[in-house]
C-alpha positions in Angstrom: -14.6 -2.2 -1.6 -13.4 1.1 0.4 -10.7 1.8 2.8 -12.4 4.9 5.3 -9.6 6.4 7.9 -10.6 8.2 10.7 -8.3 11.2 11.6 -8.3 13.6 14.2 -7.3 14.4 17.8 -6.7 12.3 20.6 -10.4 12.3 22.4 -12.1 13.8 19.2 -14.9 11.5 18.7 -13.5 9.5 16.5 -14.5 6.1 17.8 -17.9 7.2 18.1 -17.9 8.2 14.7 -16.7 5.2 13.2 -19.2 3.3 15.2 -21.7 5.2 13.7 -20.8 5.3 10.1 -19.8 1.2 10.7 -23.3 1.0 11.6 -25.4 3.1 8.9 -23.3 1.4 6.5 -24.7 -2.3 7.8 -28.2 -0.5 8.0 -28.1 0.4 4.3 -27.4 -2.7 3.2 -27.0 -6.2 4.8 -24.5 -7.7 2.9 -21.5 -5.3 3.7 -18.7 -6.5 5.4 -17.6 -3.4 7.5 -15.0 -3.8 10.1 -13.3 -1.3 12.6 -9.2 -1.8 12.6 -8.0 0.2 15.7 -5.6 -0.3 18.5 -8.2 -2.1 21.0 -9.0 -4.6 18.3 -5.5 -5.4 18.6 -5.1 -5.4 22.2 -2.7 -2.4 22.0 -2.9 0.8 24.9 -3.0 4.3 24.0 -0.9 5.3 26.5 1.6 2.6 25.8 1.7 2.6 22.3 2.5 6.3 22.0 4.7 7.0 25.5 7.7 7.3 22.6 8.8 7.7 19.0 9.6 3.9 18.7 6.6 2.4 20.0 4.6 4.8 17.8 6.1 3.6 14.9 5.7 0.3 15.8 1.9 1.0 16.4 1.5 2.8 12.6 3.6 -0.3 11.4 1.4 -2.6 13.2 -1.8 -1.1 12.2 -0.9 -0.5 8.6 0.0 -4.5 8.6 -3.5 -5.4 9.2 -4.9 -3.1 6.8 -2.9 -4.5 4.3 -4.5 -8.0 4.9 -7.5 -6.7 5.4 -8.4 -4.3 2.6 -10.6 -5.9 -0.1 -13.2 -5.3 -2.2 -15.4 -7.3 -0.7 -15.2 -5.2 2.5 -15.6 -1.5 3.8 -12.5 -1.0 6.5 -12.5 1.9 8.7 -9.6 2.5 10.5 -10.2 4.5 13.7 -6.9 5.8 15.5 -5.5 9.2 15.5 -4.1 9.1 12.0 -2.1 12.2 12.7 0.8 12.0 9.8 0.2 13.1 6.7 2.9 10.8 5.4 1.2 7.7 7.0 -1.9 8.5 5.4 -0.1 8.7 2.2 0.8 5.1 3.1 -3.0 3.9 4.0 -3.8 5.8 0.3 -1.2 3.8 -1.2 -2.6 0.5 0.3 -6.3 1.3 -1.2 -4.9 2.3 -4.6 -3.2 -0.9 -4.7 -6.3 -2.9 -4.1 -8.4 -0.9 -6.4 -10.7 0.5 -3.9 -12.5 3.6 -2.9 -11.0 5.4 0.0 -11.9 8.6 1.8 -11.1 10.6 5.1 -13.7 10.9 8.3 -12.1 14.1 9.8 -13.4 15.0 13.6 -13.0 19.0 13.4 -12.7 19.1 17.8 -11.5 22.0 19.5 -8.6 21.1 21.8 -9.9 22.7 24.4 -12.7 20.1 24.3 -10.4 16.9 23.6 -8.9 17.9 26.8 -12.2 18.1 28.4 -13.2 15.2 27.3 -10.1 13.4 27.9 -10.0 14.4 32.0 -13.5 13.0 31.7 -12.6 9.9 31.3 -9.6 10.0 33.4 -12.3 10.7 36.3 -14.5 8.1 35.2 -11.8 5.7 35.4 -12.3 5.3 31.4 -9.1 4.7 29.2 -7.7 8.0 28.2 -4.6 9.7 27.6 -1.6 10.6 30.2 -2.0 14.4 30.5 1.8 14.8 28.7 1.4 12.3 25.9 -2.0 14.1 25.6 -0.3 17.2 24.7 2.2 16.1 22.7 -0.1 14.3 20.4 -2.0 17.6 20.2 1.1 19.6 18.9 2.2 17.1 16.3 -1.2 16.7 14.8 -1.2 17.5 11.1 -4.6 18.7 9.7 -6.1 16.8 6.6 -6.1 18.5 3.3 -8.4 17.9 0.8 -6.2 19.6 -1.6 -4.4 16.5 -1.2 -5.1 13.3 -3.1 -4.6 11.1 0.7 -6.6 13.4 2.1 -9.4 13.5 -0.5 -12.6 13.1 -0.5 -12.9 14.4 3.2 -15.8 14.2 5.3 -15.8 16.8 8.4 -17.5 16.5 11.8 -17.6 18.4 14.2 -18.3 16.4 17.9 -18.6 19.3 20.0 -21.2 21.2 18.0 -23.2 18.2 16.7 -23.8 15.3 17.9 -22.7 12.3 16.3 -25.4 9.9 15.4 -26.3 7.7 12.1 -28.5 10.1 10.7 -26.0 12.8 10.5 -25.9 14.2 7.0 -22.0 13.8 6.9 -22.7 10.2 7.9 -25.3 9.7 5.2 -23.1 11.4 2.6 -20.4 9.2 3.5 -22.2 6.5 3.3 -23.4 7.5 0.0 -20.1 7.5 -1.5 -18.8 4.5 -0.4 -21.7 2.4 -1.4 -23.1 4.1 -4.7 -22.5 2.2 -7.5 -20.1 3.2 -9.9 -20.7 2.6 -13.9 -19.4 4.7 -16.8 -21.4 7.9 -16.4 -20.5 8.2 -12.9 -18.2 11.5 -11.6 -18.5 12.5 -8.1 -17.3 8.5 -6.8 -13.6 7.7 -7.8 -12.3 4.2 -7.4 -8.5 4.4 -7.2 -6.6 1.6 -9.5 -3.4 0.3 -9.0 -0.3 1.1 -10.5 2.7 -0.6 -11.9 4.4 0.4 -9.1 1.6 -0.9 -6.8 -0.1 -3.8 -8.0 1.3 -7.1 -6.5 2.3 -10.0 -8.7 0.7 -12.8 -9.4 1.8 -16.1 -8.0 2.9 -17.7 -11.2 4.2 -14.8 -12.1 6.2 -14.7 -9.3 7.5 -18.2 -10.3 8.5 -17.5 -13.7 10.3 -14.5 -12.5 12.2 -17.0 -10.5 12.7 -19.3 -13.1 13.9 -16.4 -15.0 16.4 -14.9 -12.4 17.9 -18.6 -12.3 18.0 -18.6 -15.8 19.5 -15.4 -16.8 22.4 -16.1 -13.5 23.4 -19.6 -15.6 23.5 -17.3 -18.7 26.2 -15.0 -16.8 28.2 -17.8 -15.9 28.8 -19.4 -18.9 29.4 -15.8 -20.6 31.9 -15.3 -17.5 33.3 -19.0 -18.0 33.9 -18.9 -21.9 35.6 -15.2 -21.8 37.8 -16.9 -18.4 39.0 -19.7 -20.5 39.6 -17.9 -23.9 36.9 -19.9 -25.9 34.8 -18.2 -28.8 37.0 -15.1 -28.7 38.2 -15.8 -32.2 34.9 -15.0 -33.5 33.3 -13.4 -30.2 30.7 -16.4 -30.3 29.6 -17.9 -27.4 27.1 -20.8 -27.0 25.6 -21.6 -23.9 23.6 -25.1 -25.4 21.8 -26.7 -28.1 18.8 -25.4 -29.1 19.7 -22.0 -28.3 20.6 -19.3 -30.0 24.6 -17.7 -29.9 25.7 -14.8 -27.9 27.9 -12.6 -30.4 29.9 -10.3 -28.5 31.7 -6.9 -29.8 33.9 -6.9 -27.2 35.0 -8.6 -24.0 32.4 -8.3 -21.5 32.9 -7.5 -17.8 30.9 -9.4 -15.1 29.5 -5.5 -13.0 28.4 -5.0 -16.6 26.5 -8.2 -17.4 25.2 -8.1 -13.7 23.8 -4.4 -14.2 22.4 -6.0 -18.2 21.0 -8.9 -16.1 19.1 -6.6 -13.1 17.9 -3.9 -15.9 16.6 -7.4 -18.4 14.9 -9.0 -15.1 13.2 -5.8 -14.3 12.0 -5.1 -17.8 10.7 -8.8 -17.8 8.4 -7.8 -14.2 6.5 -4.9 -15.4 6.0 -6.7 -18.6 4.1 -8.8 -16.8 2.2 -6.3 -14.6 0.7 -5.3 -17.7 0.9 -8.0 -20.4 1.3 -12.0 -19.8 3.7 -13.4 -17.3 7.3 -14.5 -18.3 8.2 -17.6 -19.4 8.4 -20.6 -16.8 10.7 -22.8 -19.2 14.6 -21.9 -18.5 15.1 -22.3 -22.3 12.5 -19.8 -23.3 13.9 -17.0 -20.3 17.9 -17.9 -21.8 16.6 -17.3 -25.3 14.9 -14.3 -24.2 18.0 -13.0 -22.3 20.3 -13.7 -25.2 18.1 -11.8 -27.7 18.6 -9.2 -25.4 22.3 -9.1 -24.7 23.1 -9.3 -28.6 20.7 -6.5 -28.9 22.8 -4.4 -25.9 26.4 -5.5 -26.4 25.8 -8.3 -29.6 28.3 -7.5 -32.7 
């Protein structure tokens, strides 16, 4: 249904934000599925998971995981860590677009200056909170959200400091708005992003008959490889790979790079076909026909 990121700085607000959006959402209606993805859900530190470059990445890779198995439409997911990379919100954006789902940004606009109080707050409390050096590196690597950009867009902006953060907030309730109106032909101001081509994930038997069809294509090669090896056909550049199917007329002698680089370019033709019409073949008859059609058509007499 949506995919909401939270994104600001390290002792912003953003928890308490997501709790209360996560909870006005459940308040306007009771059958949403909300659910908060962040490192405590997955019994993962702050300090530890960001004390270096590697085990930061691992925490992105980690979290990006589990919004990939999560992310539905059936569900609102709101993902509450720090969200600091552009690029890595590019990837969450990705992930929504590739489930066909609404997505926005919850930005907490917080002065440094009172992340930092904040954060020595709950060092004195004895509340988890942020080593004072991985503190301020977080700080200076933090890359604002634009809403010039399409990861970045629509974006919601509170500010923790100035207001206080409650359900009733009118960022909250517009939020809220816009991930739960209902969408029909006349609507503008909601967009539900649709996958791509180059996003959408195949379908099991799909999947199969691309196998089937990369087995296929390979016995296709060999025999082609085989016959030219052992001089048969040449005479006429005919070769025949079985009954029933159809002949492969060469012009010329054909090099196995080449009919590897024909049999990658026919294979990956034959997947986004199928992304957008019906699936290949599962029979290795139909996928050989289909192959030699094409060779004849790309190197055929």
């Amino acid at each position: 249904m949506a995919l909401v990121v939270m994104c600001g700085q390290p002792c912003s607000g953003k928890s308490a934000a997501a709790a209360c959006l996560a909870a006005a959402l459940r308040t306007s209606s009771t059958d949403l599925i909300v659910r908060i993805i962040d490192e405590s859900s997955l019994h993962l530190g702050r300090n530890d998971s960001y004390k270096d470059m590697v085990v930061e990445k691992n925490l992105r890779g980690v979290l990006r995981s589990e919004v990939d198995r999560s992310v539905s439409r059936d569900s609102i997911i709101i993902v509450d860590s720090l969200n600091n990379i552009k690029g890595y919100r590019y990837e969450l954006w990705c992930l929504a677009r590739a489930s066909g789902v609404r997505y926005c940004v919850l930005f907490c606009d917080t002065e440094v200056d009172h992340c930092r109080e904040w954060n020595g707050n709950r060092h004195e409390k004895g509340e988890p909170a942020y080593d004072r050096n991985i503190f301020e590196d977080l700080v200076r690597r933090f890359e604002n959200p634009d809403r010039r950009n399409r990861w970045d867009s629509p974006l919601f902006e509170l500010f923790p400091s100035r207001d206080e953060i409650v359900e009733s907030a009118p960022v909250i309730a517009e939020a809220v708005s816009y991930l739960t109106k209902k969408v029909d032909s006349k609507t503008r101001d909601v967009k539900v992003l649709q996958p791509t081509i180059a996003t959408q994930t195949v379908r099991t038997t799909e999947a199969n008959s691309l196998y089937e069809m990369d087995k296929a294509t390979q016995e296709v090669v060999n025999a082609i490889v085989e016959a030219q090896s052992c001089g048969l056909g040449l005479a006429m550049n005919k070769i025949s790979i079985g009954p029933n199917l159809p002949t492969i007329n060469l012009q010329t002698s054909v090099g196995l790079p080449q009919l590897r680089s024909l049999r990658r370019t026919f294979i990956k033709l034959a997947g986004q076909y199928s992304l957008s019409g019906p699936p290949p073949p599962t029979d290795a008859d139909s996928a050989k026909r289909m192959f030699v059609d094409y060779l004849n058509r790309e190197v055929g007499a």
